[in-house]
DOPANU-626850 format. One record per residue (C-alpha): residue number from 1; residue in one letter; chain; x negated, y, z. Coordinates in steps of 0.05 Angstrom, whole numbers, plus 32768, in hexadecimal, padded with zeros to 4 digits. Each point is the difference from the previous one (the first is absolute). Example, Ala and Ser with C-alpha at 12.3 -4.5 7.8 and 13.67 -1.06 7.14 Angstrom:
2
PT    i  aa  ch     X     Y     Z
PT    1   a   A  7F0A  7FA6  809C
PT    2   s   A  7FE5  8045  7FF3
This chain:
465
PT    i  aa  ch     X     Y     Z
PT    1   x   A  8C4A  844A  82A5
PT    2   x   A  7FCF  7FD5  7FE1
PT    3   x   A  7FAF  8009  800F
PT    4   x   A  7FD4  800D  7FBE
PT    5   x   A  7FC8  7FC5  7FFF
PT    6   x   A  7FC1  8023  8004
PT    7   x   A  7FBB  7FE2  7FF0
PT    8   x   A  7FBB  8011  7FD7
PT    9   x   A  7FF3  7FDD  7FC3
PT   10   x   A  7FC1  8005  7FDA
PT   11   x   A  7FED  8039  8033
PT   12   x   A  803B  8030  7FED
PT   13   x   A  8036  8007  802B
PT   14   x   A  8049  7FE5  7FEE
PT   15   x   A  8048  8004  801B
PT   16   x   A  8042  7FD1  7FE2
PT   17   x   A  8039  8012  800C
PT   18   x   A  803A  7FD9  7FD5
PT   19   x   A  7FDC  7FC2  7FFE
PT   20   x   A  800B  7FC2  8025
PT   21   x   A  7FDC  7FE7  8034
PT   22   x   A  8006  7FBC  7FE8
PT   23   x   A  7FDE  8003  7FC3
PT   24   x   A  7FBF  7FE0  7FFE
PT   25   x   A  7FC7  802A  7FF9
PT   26   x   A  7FE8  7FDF  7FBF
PT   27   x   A  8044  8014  7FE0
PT   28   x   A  7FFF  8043  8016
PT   29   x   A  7FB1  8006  7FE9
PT   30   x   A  800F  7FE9  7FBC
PT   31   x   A  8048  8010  7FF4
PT   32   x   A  8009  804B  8026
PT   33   x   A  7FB7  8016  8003
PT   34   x   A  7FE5  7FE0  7FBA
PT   35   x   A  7FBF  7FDD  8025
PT   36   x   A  8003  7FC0  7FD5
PT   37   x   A  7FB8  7FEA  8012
PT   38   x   A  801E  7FD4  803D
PT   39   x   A  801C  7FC9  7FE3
PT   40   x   A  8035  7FCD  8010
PT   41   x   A  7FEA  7FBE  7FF8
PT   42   x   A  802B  7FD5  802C
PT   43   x   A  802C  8031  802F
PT   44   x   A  7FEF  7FD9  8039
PT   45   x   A  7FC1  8015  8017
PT   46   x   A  7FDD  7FCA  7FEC
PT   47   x   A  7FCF  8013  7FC8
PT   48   x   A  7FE9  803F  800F
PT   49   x   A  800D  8026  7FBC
PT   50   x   A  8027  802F  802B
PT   51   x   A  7FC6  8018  8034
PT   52   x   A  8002  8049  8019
PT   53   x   A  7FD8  8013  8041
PT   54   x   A  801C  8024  803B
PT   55   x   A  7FCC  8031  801C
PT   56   x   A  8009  800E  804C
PT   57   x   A  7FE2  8033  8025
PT   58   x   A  7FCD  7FDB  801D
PT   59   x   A  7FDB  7FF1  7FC0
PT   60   x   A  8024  7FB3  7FF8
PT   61   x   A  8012  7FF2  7FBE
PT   62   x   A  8034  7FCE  7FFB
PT   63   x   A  800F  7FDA  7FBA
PT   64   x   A  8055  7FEE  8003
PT   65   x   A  802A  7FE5  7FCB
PT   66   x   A  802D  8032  7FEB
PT   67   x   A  8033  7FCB  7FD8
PT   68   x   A  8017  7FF5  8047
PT   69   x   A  7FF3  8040  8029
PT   70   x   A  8040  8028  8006
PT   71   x   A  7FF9  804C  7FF1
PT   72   x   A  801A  8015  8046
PT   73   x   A  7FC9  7FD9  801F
PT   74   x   A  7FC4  8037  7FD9
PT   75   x   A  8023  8040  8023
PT   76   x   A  7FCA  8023  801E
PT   77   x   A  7FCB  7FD7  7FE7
PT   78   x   A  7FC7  8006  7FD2
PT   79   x   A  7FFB  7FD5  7FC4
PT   80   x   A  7FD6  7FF9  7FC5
PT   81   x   A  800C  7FDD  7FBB
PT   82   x   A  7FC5  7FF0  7FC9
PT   83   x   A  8019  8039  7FDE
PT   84   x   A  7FE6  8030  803E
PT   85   x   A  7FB4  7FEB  8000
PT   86   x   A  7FD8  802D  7FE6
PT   87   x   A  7FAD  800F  7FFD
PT   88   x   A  7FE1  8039  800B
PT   89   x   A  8016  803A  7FD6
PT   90   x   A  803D  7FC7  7FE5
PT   91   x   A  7FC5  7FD1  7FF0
PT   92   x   A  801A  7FB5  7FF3
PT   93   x   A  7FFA  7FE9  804B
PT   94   x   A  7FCB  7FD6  801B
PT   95   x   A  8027  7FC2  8005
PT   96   x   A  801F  800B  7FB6
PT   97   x   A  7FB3  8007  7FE8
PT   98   x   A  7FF2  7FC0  8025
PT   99   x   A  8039  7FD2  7FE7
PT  100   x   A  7FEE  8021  7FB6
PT  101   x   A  7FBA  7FF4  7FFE
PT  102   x   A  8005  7FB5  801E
PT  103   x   A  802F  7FF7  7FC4
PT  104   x   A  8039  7FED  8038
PT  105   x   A  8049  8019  7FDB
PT  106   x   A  8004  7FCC  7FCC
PT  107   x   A  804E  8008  7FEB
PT  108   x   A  7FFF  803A  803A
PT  109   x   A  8053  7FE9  8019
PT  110   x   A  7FE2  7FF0  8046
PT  111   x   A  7FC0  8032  7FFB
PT  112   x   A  8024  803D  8022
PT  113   x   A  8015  7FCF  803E
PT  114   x   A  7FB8  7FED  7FFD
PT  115   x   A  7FE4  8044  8001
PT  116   x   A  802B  8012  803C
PT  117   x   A  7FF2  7FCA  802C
PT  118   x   A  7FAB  8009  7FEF
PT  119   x   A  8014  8043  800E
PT  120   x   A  801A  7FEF  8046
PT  121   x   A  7FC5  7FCD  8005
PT  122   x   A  7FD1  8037  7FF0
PT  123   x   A  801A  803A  8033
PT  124   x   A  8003  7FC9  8039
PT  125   x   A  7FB1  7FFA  8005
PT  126   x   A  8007  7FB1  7FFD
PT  127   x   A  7FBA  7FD5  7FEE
PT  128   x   A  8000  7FEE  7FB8
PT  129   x   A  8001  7FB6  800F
PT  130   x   A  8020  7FD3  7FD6
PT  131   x   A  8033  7FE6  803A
PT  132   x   A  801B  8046  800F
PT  133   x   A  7FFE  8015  7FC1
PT  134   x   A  8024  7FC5  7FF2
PT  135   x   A  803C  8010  802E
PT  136   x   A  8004  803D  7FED
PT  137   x   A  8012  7FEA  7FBB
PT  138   x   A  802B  7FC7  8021
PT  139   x   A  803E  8023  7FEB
PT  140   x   A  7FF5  8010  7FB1
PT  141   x   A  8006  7FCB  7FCF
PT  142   x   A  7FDA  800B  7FB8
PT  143   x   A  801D  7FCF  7FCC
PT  144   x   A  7FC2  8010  7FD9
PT  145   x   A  7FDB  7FDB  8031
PT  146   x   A  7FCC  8040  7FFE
PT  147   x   A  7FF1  7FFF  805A
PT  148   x   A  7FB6  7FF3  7FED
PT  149   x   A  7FF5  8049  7FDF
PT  150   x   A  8031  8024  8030
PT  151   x   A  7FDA  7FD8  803E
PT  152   x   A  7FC3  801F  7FE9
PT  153   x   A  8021  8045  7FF6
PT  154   x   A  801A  7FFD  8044
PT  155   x   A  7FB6  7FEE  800E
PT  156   x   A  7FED  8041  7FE8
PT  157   x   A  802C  802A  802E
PT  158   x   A  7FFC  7FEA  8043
PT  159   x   A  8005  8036  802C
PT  160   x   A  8014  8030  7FC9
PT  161   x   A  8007  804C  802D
PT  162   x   A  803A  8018  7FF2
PT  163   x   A  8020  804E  8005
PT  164   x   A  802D  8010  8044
PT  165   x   A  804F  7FE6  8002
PT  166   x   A  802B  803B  7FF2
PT  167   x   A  802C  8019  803C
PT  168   x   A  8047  7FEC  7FFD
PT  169   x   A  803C  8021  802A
PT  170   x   A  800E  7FE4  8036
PT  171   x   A  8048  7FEB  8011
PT  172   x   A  8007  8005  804C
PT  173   x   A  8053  7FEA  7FFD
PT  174   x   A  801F  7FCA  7FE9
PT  175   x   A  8017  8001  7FAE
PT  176   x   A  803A  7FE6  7FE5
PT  177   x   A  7FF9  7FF3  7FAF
PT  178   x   A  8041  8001  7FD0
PT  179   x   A  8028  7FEE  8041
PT  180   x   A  7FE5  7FAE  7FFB
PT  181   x   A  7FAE  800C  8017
PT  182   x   A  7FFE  8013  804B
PT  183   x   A  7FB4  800D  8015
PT  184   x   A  8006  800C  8049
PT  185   x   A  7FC5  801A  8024
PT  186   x   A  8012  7FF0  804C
PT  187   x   A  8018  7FB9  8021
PT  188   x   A  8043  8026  8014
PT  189   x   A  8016  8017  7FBC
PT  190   x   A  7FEF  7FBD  7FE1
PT  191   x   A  8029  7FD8  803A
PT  192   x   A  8035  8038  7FF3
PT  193   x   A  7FFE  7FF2  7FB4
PT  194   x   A  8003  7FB4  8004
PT  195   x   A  803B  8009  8031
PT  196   x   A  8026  8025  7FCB
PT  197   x   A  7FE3  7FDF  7FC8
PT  198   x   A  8005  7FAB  8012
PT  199   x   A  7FF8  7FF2  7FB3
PT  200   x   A  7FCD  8025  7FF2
PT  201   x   A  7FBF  7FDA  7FEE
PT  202   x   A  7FC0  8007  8027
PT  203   x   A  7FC9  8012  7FD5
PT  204   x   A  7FB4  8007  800F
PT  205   x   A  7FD7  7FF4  7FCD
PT  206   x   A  802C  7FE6  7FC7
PT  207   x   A  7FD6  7FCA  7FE7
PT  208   x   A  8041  7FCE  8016
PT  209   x   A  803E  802D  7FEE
PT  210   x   A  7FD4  802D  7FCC
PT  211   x   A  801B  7FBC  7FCC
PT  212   x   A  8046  8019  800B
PT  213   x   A  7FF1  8044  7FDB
PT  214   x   A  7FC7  7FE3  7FCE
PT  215   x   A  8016  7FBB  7FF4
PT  216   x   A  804A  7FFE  8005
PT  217   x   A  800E  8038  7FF7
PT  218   x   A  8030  800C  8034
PT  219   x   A  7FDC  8031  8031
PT  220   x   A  8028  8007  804A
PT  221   x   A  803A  8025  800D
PT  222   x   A  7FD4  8021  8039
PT  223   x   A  7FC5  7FEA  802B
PT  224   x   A  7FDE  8024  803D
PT  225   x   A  7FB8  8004  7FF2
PT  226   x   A  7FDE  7FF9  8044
PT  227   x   A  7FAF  8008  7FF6
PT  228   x   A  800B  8049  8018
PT  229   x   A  8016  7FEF  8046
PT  230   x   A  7FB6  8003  802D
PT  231   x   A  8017  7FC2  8026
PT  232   x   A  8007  7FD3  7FC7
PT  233   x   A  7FBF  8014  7FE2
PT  234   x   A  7FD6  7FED  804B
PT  235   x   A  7FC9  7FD2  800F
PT  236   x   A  7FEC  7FFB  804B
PT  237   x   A  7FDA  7FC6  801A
PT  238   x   A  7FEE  7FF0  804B
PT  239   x   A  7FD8  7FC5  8022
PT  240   x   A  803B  7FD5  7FF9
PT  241   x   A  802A  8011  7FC0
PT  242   x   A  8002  8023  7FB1
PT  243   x   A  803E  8022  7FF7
PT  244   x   A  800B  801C  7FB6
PT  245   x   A  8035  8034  7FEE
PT  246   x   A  8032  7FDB  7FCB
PT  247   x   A  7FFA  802F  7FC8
PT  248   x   A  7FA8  7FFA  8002
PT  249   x   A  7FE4  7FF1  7FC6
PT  250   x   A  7FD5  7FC2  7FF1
PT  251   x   A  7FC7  802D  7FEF
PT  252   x   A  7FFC  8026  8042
PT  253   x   A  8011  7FC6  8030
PT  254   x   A  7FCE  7FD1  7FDA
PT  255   x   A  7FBF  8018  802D
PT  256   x   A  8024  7FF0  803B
PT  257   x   A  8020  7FC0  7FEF
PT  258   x   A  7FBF  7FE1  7FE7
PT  259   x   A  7FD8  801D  8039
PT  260   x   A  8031  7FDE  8036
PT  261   x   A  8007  7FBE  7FCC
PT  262   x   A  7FCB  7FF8  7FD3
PT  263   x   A  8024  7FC6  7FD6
PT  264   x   A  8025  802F  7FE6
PT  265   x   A  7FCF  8028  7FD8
PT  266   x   A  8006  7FCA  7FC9
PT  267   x   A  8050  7FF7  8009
PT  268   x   A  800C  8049  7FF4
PT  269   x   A  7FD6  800B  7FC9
PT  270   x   A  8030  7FD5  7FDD
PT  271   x   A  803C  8021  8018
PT  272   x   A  8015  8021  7FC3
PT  273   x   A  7FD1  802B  7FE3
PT  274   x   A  7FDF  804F  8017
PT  275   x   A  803C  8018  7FE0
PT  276   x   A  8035  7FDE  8025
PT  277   x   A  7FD1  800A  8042
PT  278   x   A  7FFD  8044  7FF2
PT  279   x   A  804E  8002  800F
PT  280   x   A  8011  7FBB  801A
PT  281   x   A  8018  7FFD  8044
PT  282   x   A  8003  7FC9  8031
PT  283   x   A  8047  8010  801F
PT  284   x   A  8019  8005  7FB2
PT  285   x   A  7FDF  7FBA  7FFC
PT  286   x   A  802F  7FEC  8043
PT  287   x   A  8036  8020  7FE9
PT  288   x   A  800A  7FE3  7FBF
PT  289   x   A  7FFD  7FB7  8020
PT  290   x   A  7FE5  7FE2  7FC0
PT  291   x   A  7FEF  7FB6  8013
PT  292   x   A  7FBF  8009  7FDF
PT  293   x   A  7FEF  803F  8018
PT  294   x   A  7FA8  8005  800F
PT  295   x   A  8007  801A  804C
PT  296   x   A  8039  7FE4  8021
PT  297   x   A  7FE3  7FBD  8009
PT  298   x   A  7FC4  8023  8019
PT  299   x   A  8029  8028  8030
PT  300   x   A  8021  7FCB  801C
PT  301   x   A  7FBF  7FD3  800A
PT  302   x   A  7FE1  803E  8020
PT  303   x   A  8045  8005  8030
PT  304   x   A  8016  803D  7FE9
PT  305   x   A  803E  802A  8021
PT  306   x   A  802B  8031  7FD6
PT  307   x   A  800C  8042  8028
PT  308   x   A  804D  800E  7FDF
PT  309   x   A  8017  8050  800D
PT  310   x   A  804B  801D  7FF8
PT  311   x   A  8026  803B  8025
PT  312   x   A  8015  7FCE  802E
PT  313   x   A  7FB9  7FF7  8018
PT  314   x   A  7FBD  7FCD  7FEF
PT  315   x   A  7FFD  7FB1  800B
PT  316   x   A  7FC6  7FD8  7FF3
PT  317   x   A  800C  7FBF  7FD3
PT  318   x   A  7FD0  7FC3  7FF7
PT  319   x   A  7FF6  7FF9  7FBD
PT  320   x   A  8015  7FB9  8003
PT  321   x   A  804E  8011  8010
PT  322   x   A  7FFD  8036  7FC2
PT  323   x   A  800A  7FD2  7FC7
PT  324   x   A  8045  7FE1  8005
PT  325   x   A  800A  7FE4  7FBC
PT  326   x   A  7FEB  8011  7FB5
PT  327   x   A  7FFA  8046  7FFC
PT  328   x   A  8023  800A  8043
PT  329   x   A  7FE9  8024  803E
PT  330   x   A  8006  8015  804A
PT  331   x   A  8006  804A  7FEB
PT  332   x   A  803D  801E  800F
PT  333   x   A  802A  8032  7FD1
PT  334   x   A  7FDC  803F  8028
PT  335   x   A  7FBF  7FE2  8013
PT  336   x   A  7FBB  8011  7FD9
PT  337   x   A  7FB6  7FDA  8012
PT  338   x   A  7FDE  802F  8022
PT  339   x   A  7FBF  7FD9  800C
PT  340   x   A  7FDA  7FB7  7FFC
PT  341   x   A  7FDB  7FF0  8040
PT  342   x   A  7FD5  7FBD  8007
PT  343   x   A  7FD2  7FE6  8038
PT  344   x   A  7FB2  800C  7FFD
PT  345   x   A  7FE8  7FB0  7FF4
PT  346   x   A  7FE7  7FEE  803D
PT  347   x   A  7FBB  7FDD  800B
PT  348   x   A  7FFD  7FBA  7FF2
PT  349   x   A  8038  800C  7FCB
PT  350   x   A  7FFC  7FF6  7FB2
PT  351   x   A  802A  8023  7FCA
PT  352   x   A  7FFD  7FEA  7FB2
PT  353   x   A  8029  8008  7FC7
PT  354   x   A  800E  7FE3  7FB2
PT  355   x   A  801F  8025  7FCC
PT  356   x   A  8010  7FC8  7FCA
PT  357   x   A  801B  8023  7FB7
PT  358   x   A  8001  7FEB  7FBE
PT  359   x   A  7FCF  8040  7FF2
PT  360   x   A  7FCE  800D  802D
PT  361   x   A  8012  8056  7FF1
PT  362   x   A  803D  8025  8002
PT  363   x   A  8026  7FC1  800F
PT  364   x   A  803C  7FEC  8033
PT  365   x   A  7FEF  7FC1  802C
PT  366   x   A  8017  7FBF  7FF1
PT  367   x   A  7FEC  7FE0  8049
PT  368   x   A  7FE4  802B  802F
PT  369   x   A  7FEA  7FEC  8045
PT  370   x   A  7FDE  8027  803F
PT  371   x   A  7FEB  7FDD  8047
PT  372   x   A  7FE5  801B  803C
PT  373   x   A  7FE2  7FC2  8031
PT  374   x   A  7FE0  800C  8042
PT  375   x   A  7FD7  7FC6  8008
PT  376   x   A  7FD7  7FFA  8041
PT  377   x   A  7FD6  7FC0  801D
PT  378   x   A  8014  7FE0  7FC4
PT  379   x   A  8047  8000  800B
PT  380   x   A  8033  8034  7FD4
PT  381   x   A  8021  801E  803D
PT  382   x   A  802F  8029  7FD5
PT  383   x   A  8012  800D  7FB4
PT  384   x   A  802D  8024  7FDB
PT  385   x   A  8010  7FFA  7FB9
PT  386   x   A  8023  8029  7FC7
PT  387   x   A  8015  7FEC  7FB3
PT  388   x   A  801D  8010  7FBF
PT  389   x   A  800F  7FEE  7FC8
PT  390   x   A  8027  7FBC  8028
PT  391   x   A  8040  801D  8011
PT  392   x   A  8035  802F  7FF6
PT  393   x   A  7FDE  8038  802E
PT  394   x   A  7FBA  7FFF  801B
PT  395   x   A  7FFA  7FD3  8041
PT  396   x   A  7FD4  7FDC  802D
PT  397   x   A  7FEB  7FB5  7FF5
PT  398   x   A  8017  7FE2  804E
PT  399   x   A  7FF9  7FB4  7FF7
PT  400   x   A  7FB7  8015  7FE6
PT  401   x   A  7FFB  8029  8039
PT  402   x   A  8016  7FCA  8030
PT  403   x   A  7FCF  7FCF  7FE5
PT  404   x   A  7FC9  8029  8005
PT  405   x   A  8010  8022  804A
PT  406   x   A  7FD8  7FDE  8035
PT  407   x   A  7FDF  7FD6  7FD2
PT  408   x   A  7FB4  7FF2  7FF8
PT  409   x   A  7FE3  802B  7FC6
PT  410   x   A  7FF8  7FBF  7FD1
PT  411   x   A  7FFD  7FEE  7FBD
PT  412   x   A  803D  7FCC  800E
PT  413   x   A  802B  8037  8026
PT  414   x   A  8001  8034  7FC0
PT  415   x   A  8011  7FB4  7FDD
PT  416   x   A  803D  7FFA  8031
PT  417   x   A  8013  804A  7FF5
PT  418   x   A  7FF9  7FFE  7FB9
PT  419   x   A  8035  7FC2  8005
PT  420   x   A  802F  8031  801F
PT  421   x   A  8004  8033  7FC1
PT  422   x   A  803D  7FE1  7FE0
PT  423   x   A  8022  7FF8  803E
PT  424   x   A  7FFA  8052  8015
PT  425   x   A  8014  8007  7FAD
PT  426   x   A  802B  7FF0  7FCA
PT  427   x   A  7FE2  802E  7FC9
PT  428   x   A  802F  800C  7FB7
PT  429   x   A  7FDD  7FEB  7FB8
PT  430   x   A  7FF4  8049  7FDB
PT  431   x   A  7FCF  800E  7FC8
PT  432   x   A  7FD0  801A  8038
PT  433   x   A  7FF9  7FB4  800D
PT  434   x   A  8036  7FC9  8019
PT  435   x   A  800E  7FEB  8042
PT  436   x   A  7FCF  7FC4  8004
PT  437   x   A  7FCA  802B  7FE0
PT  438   x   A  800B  803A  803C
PT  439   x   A  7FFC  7FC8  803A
PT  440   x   A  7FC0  7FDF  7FED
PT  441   x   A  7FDC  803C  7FFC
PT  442   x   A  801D  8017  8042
PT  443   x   A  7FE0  7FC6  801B
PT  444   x   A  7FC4  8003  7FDE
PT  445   x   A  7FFD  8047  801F
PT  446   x   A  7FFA  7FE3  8042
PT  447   x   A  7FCD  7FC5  7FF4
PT  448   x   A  7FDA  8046  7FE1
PT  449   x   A  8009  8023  8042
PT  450   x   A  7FDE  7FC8  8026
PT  451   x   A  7FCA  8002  7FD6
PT  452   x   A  7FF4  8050  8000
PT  453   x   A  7FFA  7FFF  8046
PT  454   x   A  7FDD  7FB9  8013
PT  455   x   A  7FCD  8003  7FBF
PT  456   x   A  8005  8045  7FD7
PT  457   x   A  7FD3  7FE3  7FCF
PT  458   x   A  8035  7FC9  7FF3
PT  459   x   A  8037  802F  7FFB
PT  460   x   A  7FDC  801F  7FBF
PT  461   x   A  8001  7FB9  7FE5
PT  462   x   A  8045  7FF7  8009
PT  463   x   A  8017  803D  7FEC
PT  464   x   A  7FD1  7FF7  7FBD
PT  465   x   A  802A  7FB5  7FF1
């Protein structure tokens, strides 16, 4: 027997049975419930006309795209649309006032995406600075080009108190929607479920496969929805290593991941935007093995190692044997990513990392490159490397690393490693940019990397060129 998807919407309590799993929730808001004030704009999760919030427990209030969020993944959630804010005694609420009063809903298409993500903005306590205000706008697009009023409406609400998260239900066993959406809760049922189920997909936060459902179309004939399991949702650190459940989102792991490698703070900002971190996983980001995937060439720079689970037992993988071809992995037919572990850098040692796109928002890479060196007396006594955008799967750059590896920490070496790029590659021509295109600016990445470290100063220059 099929489980009824349970979930609060707009503070009142609701329960589907009948309805599948698989429709996005920005169908089933418009089409079944009659909420048309979330808008599709592109039904990829790109321009933010879409925006709900999830409300958790804790008082986080998480803006998501609900073109590509799947209606099984909302069960015992608590989510709120524009239609559910509300002033006091059903007063217009504060945000609305704001947006109206700064004259900020020109045509008004994209305004109820707007007023959702201020309102997420607003209940997070953020500054009302015009860089995090700025990201948290990152993922709604106005073709009215109004930002300037609905920056200074956003300006207005910072740290906007907002009314406690209404309880939901909680679901203590595992859930099984329509007979195709599995939601185990434990590491045993899910290995037991991806035993029986080998073409099933994995799904954590959708923001990947959610374009099968929205885009295409053609939602899966089943998944296994894995952000319930406890293990795949972990974050444990020691003195020597970071290991992140598979299934954590980008929002909660970010703290930790810029606090252990503080180039990243930039590099994630432009990983999608709040709404695809709200949801966006790093193992979905493995999974897919997308040659232009944001964290995989991170990953592999840092030296990460895959811990793979199945009823037959765990094995740990090196991230650099997981990518076998275009779209082709290590995994095996019963095997799920548990969890991403990397090593703590170690002193002496220096981590960077470029993010290259034809936008600088809510774009996918077109070259991007990671490097950890540890240089010591001068010398570069080790260095790792990690790309995409330069090959059919995400991989390391090892006649650059050779050239650099023992070699004095000189203007000329990162010359001779920069040489090496189109020997380690063999990029393809795309509308992204061609082949000769990706190559010189992998290069150019690496005369850049000298310069960050040896003169940052310089490396603003050349960035700036």
């Amino acid at each position: 027997m099929a489980d009824n998807i349970r979930f609060t919407l707009n503070d009142e309590p609701v329960e589907l049975s009948g309805v599948s799993p698989m429709t996005t929730l920005l169908d089933w808001l418009r089409e079944h419930r009659g909420l048309r004030g979330t808008k599709e704009g592109c039904a990829e999760g790109d321009c933010g006309a879409c925006t709900v919030v999830l409300e958790h427990a804790d008082g986080c209030h998480r803006p998501i795209n609900a073109c590509i969020a799947l209606l099984g993944q909302i069960d015992g959630r608590s989510l709120r649309t524009v239609e559910g804010l509300r002033g006091p005694e059903g007063a217009p609420h504060a945000v609305q006032v704001a947006m109206a009063e700064a004259d900020a809903t020109q045509c008004g298409f994209c305004t109820p995406g707007f007023v959702m993500s201020a309102y997420a903005f607003a209940a997070g306590g953020e500054a009302a600075d015009p860089a995090t205000i700025h990201d948290a706008l990152a993922g709604n697009l106005c073709r009215c080009t109004g930002y300037r009023p609905i920056v200074e409406a956003m300006t207005k609400v910072a740290g906007l108190p907002v009314g406690p998260v209404p309880s939901v239900p909680a679901r203590v066993q595992s859930a099984a929607f329509d007979g195709r959406f599995f939601a185990p809760r434990t590491l045993a049922e899910l290995l037991a479920l991806r035993e029986r189920h080998p073409e099933a997909l994995l799904l954590a936060g959708a923001t990947d496969l959610g374009l099968l459902a929205s885009r295409s179309r053609k939602p899966p004939a089943s998944v296994i929805h894995v952000v319930h399991v406890p293990e795949f949702t972990a974050i444990t650190e020691d003195d020597q290593q970071i290991t992140i459940g598979a299934a954590t989102t980008y929002t909660d792991v970010l703290p930790t991941l810029v606090a252990a490698y503080p180039a990243l703070e930039t590099y994630l900002a432009r990983l999608g935007s709040r709404q695809i971190r709200s949801l966006g996983t790093i193992g979905g980001n493995i999974g897919t093995a997308s040659p232009i995937g944001d964290m995989p060439p991170v990953l592999l720079a840092l030296e990460a190692s895959l811990k793979l689970v199945s009823v037959r037992g765990a094995r740990t993988l090196p991230l650099d044997e997981f990518f076998l071809g275009y779209r082709k992995t290590a995994l095996l037919a019963d095997e799920v990513i548990q969890s991403i572990s990397m090593p703590r850098l170690w002193q002496g040692e220096v981590f960077c990392c470029d993010k290259l796109s034809k936008r600088r928002d809510q774009d996918i890479s077109t070259v991007a490159g990671a490097y950890r060196l540890r240089i010591r007396s001068g010398t570069i006594e080790d260095v790792r490397t990690g790309y995409g955008g330069l090959a059919a799967t995400p991989a390391r750059a090892r006649n650059v690393e050779r050239a650099l590896m023992g070699q004095p920490f000189a203007h000329a070496t990162f010359e001779a490693a920069a040489a090496e790029i189109p020997n380690d590659f063999q990029p393809i021509d795309d509308w992204r940019g061609s082949a000769a295109y990706r190559l010189t600016v992998a290069a150019n990445l690496l005369r850049r990397l000298y310069w960050r470290i040896a003169e940052p100063g310089r490396a603003v220059e050349v960035e700036a060129l």
